[in-house]
N, CA, C and O atoms as CSV, one atom per row, in Angstrom:
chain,resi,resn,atom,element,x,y,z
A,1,UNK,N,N,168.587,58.826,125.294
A,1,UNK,CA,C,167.557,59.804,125.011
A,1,UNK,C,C,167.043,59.570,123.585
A,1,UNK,O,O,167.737,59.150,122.659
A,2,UNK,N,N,165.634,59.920,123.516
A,2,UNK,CA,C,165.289,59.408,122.068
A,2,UNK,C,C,164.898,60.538,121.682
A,2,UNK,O,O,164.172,61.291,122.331
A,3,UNK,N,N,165.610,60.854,119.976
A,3,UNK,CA,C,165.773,61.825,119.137
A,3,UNK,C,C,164.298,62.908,119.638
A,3,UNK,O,O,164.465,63.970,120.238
A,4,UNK,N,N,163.233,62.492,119.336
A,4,UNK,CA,C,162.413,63.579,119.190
A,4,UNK,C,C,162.069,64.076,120.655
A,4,UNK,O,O,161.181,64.842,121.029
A,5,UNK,N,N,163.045,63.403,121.365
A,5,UNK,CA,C,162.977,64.279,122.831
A,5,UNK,C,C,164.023,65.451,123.034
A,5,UNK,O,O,164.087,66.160,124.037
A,6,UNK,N,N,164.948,65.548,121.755
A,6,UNK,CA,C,166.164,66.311,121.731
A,6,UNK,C,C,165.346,67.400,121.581
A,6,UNK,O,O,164.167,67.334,121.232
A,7,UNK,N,N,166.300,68.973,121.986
A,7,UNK,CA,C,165.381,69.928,121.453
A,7,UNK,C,C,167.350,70.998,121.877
A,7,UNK,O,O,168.295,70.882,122.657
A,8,UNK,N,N,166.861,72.010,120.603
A,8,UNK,CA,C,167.839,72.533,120.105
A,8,UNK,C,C,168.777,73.103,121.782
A,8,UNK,O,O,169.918,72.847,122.165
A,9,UNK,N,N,167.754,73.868,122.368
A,9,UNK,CA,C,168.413,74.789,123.721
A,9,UNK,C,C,169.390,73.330,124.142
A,9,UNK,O,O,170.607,73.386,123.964
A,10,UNK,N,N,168.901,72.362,124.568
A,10,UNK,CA,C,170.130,71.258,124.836
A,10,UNK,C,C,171.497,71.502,124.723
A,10,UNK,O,O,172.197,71.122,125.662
A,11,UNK,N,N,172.194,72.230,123.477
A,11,UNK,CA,C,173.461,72.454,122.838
A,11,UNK,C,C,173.848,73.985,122.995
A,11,UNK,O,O,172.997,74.870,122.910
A,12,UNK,N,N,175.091,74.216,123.212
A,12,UNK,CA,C,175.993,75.503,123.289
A,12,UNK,C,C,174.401,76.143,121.689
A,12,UNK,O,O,173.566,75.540,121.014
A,13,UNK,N,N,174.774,77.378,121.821
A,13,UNK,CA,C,174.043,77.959,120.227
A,13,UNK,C,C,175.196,77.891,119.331
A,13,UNK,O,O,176.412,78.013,119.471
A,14,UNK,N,N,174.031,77.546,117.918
A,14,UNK,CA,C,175.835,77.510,116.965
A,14,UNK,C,C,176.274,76.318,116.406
A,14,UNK,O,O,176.495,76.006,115.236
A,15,UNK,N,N,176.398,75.448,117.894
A,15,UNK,CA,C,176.759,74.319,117.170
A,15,UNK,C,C,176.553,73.299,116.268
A,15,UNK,O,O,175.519,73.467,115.622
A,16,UNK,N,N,177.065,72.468,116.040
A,16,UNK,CA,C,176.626,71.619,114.966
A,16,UNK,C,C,175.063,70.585,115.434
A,16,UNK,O,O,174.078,70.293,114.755
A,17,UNK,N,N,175.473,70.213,117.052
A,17,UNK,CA,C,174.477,69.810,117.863
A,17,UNK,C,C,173.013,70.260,117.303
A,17,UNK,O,O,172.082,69.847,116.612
A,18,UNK,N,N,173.439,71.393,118.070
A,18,UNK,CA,C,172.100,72.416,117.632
A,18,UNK,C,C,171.460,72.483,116.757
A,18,UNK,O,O,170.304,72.058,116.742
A,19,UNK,N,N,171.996,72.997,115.856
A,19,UNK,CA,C,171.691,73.147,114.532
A,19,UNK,C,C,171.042,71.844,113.976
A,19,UNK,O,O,170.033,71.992,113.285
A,20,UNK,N,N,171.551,70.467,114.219
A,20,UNK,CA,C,171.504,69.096,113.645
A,20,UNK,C,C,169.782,68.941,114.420
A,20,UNK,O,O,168.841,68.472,113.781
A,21,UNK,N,N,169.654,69.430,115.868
A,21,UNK,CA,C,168.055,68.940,116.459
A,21,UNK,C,C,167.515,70.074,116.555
A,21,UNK,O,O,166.570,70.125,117.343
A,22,UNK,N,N,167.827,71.147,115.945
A,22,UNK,CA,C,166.300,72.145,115.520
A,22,UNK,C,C,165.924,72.060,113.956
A,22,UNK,O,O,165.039,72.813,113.550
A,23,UNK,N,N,166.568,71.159,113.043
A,23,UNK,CA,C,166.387,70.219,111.605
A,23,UNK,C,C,165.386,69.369,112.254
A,23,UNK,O,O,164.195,69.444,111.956
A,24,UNK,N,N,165.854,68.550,113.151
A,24,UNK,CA,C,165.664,67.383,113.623
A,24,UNK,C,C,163.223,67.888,113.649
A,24,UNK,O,O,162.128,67.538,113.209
A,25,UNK,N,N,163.963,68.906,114.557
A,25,UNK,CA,C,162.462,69.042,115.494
A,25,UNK,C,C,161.719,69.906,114.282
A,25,UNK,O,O,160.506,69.696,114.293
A,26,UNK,N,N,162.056,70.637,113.454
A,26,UNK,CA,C,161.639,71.009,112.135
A,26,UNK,C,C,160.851,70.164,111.342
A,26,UNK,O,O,159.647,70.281,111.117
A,27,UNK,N,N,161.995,68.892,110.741
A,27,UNK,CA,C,161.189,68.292,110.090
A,27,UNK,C,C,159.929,67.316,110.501
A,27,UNK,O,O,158.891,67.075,109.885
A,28,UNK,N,N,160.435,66.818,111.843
A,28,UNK,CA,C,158.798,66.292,112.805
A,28,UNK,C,C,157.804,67.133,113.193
A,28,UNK,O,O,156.911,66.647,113.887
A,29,UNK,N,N,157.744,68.521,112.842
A,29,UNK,CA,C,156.539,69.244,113.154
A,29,UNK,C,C,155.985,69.368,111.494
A,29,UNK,O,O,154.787,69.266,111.231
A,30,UNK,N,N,156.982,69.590,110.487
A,30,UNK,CA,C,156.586,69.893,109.084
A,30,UNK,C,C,155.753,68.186,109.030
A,30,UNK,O,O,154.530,68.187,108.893
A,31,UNK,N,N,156.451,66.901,109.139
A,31,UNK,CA,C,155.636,65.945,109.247
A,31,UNK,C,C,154.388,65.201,109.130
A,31,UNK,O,O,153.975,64.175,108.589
A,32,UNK,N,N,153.776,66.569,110.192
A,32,UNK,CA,C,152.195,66.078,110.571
A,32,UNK,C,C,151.758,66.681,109.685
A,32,UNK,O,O,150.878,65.968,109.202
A,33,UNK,N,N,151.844,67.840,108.998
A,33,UNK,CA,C,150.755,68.866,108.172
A,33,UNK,C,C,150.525,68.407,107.067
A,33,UNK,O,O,151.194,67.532,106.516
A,34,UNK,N,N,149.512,68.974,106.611
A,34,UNK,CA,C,149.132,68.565,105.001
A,34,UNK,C,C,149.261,69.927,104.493
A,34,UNK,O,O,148.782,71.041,104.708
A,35,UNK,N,N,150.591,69.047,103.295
A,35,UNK,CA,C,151.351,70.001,101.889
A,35,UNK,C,C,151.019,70.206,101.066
A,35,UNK,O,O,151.073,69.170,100.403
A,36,UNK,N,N,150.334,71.541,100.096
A,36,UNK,CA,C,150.179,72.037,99.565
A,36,UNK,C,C,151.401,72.588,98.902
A,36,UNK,O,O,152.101,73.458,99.421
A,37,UNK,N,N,151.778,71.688,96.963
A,37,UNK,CA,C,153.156,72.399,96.527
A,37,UNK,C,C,151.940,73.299,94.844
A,37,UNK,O,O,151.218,72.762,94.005
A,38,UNK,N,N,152.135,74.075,94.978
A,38,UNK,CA,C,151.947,74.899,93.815
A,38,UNK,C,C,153.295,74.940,92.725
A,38,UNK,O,O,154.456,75.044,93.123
A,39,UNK,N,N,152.883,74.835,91.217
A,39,UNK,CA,C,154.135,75.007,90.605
A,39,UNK,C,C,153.639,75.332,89.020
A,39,UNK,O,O,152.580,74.950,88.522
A,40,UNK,N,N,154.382,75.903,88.554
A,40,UNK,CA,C,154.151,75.968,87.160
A,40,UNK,C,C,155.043,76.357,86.159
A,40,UNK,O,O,155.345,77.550,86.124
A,41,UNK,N,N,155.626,75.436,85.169
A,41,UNK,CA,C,156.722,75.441,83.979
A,41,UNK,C,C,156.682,76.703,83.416
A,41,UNK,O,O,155.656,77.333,83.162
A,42,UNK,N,N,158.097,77.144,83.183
A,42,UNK,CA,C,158.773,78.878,82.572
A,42,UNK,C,C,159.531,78.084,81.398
A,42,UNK,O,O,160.110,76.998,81.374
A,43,UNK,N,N,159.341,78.856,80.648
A,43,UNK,CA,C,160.192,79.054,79.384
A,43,UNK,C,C,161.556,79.571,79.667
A,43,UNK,O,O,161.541,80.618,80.315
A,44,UNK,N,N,162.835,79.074,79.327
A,44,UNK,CA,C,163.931,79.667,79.298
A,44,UNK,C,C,164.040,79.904,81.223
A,44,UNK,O,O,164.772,80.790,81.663
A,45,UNK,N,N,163.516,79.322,81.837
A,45,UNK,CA,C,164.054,79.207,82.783
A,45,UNK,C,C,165.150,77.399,83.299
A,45,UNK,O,O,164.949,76.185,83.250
A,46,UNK,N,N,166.140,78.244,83.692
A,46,UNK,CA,C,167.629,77.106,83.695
A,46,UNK,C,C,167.408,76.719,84.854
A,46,UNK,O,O,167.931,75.607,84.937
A,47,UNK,N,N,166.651,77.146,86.379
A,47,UNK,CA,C,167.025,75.966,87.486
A,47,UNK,C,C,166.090,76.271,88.297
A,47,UNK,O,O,165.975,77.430,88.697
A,48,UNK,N,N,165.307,75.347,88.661
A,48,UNK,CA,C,163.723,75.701,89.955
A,48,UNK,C,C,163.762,76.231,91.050
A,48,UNK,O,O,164.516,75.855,91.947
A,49,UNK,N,N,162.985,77.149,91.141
A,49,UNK,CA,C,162.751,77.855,92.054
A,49,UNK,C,C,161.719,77.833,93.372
A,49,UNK,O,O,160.552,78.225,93.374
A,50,UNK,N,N,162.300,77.394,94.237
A,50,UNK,CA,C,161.442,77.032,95.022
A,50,UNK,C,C,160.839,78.039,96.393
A,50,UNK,O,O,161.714,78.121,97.255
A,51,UNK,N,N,159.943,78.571,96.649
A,51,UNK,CA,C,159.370,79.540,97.294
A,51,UNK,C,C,159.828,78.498,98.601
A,51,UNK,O,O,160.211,77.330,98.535
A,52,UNK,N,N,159.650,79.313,99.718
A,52,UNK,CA,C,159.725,79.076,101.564
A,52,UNK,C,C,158.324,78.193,102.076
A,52,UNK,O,O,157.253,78.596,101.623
A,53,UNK,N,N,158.315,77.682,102.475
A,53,UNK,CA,C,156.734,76.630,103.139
A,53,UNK,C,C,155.943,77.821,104.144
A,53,UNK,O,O,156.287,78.041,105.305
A,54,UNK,N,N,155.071,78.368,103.592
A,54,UNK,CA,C,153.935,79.238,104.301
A,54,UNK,C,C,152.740,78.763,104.824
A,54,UNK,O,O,151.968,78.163,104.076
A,55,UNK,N,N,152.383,78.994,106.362
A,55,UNK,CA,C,151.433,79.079,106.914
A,55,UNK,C,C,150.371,79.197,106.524
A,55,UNK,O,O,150.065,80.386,106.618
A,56,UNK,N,N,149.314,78.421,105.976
A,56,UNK,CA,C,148.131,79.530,105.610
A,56,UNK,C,C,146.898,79.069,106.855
A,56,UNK,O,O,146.245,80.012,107.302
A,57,UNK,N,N,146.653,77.973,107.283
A,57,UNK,CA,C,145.936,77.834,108.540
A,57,UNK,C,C,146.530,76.455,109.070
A,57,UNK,O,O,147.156,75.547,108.524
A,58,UNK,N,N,145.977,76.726,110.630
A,58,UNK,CA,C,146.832,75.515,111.321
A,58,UNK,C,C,146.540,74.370,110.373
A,58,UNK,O,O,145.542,74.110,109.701
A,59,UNK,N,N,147.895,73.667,110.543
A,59,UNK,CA,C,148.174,72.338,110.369
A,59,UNK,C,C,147.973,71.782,108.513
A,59,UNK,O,O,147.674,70.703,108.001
A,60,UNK,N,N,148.269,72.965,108.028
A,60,UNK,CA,C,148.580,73.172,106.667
A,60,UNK,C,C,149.436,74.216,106.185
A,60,UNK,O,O,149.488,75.317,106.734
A,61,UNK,N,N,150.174,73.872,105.076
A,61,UNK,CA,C,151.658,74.696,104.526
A,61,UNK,C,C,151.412,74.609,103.156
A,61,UNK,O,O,150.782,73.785,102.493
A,62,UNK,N,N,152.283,76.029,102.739
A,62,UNK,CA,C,151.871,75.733,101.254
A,62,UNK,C,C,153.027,76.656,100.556
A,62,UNK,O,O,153.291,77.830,100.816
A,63,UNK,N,N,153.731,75.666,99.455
A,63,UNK,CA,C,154.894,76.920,98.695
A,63,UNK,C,C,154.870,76.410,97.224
A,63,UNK,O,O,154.808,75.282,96.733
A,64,UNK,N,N,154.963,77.979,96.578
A,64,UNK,CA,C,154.969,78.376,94.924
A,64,UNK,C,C,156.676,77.950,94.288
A,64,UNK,O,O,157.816,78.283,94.613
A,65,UNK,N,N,156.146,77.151,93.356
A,65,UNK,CA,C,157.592,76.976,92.901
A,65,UNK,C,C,157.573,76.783,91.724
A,65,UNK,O,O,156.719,75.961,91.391
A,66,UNK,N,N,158.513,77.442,90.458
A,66,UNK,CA,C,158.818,77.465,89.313
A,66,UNK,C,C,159.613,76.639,88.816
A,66,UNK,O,O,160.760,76.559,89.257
A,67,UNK,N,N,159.046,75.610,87.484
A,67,UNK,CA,C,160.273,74.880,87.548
A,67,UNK,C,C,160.512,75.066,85.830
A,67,UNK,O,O,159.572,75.553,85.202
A,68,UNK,N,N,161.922,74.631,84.989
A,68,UNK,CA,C,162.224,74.664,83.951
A,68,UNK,C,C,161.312,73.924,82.983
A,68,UNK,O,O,161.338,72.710,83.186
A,69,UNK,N,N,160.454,74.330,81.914
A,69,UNK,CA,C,159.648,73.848,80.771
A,69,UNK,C,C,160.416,72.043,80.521
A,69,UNK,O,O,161.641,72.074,80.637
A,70,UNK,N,N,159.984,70.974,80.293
A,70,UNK,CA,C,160.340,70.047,80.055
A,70,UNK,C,C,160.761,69.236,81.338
A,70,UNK,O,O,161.161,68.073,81.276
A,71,UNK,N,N,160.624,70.022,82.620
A,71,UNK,CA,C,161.152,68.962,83.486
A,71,UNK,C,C,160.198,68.718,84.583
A,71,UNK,O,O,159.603,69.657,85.111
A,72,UNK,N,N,160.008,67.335,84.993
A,72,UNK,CA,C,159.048,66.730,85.844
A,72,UNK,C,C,159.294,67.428,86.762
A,72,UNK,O,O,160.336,68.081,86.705
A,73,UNK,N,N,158.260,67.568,88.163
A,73,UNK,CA,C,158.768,68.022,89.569
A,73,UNK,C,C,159.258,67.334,90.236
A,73,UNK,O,O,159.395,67.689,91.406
A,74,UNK,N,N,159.707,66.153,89.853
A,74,UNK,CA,C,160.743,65.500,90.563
A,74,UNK,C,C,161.946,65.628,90.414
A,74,UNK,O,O,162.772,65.638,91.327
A,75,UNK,N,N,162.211,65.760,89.013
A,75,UNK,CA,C,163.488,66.436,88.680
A,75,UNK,C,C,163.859,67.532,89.253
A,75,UNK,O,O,164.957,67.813,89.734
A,76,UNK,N,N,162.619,68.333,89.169
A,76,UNK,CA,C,163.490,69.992,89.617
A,76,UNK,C,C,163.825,69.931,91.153
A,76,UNK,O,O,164.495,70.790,91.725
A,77,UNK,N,N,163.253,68.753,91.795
A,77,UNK,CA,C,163.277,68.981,93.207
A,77,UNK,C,C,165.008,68.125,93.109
A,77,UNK,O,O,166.101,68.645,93.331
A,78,UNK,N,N,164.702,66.684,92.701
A,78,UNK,CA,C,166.336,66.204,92.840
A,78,UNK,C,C,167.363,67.527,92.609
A,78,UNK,O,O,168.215,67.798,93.456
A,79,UNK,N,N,167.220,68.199,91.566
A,79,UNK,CA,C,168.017,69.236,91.019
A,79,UNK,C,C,168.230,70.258,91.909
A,79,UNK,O,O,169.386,70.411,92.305
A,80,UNK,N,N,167.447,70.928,92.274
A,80,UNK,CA,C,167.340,71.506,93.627
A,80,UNK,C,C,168.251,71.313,94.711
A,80,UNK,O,O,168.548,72.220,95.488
A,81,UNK,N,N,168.627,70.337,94.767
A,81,UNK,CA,C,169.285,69.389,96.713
A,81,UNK,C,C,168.815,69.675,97.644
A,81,UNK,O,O,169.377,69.817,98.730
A,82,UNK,N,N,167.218,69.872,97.290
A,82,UNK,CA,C,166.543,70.349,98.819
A,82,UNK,C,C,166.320,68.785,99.237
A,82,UNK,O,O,166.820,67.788,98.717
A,83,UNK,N,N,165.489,68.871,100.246
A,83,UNK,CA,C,165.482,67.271,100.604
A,83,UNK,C,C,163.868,66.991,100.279
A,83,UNK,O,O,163.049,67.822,99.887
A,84,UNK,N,N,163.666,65.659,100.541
A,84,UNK,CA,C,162.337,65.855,99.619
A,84,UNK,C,C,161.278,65.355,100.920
A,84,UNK,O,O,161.399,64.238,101.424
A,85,UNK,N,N,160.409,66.179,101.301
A,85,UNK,CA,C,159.385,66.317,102.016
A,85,UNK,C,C,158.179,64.935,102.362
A,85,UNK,O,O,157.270,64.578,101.613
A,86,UNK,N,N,158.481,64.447,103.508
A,86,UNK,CA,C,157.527,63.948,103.646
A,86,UNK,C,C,156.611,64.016,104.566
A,86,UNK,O,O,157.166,64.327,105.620
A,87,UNK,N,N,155.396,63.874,104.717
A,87,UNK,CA,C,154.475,63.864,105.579
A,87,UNK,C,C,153.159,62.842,105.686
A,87,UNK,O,O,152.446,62.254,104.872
A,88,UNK,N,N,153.241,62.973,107.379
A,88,UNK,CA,C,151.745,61.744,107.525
A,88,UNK,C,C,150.846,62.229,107.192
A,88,UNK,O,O,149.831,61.558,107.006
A,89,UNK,N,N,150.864,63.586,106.987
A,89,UNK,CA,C,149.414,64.245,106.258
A,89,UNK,C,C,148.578,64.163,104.700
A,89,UNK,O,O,148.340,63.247,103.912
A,90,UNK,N,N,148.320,65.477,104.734
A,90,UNK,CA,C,148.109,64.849,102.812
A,90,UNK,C,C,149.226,65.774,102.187
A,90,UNK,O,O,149.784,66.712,102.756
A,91,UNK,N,N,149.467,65.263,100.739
A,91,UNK,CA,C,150.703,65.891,100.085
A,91,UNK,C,C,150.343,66.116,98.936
A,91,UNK,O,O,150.347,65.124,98.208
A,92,UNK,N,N,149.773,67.823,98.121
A,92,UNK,CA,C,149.337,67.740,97.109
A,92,UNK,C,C,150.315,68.309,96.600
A,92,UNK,O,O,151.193,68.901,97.228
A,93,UNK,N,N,150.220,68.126,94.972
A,93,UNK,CA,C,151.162,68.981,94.105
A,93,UNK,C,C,149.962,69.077,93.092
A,93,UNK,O,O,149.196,68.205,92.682
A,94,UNK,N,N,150.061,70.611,92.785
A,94,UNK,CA,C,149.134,71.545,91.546
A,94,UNK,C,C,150.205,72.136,90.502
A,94,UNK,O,O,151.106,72.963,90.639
A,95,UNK,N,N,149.759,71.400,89.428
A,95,UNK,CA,C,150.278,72.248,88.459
A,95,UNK,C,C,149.507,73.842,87.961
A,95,UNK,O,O,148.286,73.793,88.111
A,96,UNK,N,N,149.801,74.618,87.646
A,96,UNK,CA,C,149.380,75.769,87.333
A,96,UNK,C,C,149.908,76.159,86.030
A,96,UNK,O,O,151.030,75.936,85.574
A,97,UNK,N,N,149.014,76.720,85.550
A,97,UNK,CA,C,149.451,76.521,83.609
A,97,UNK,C,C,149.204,78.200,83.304
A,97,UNK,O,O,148.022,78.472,83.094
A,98,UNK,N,N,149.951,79.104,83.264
A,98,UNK,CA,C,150.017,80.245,82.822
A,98,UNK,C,C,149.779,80.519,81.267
A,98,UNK,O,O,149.846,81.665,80.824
């Protein structure tokens, strides 16, 4: 069976199965869209904050994220241990300067 034919109901609920191909089927739908990351450097802030990926119209996502004064957004994302997003779509990042 090939992976993106897996789909979570397949597995007891719970399990590791499960859990491992509704990631699976997650990150191939996040995939196609075009990303919208908003962000903008805090003073005296110690570790980035990263907002949830929001809907704003089909087949585009978009999340606010704060990161520590002096550090690239690549850093804050390595720092983070989120995983780092890719897509066949478009992938912007905005800085925002308060």
């Amino acid at each position: 069976m090939m992976p993106a034919q897996i789909h979570p109901g397949e597995f007891p609920i719970g399990s590791l199965a499960s859990r491992a191909a509704a990631r699976r089927l997650s990150e191939e739908r996040l995939s196609e869209l075009d990303l919208v990351e908003m962000y903008s450097r805090h003073e005296g802030l110690k570790k980035a904050e990263f907002g949830e990926w929001e809907s704003h119209r089909p087949g585009s996502m978009t999340r606010f994220c704060k990161i520590p004064a002096g550090m690239t957004f690549d850093e804050a994302l390595a720092d983070s241990g989120l995983p780092t997003t890719r897509t066949r779509g478009e992938h912007i990042r905005l800085k925002i300067d308060l």
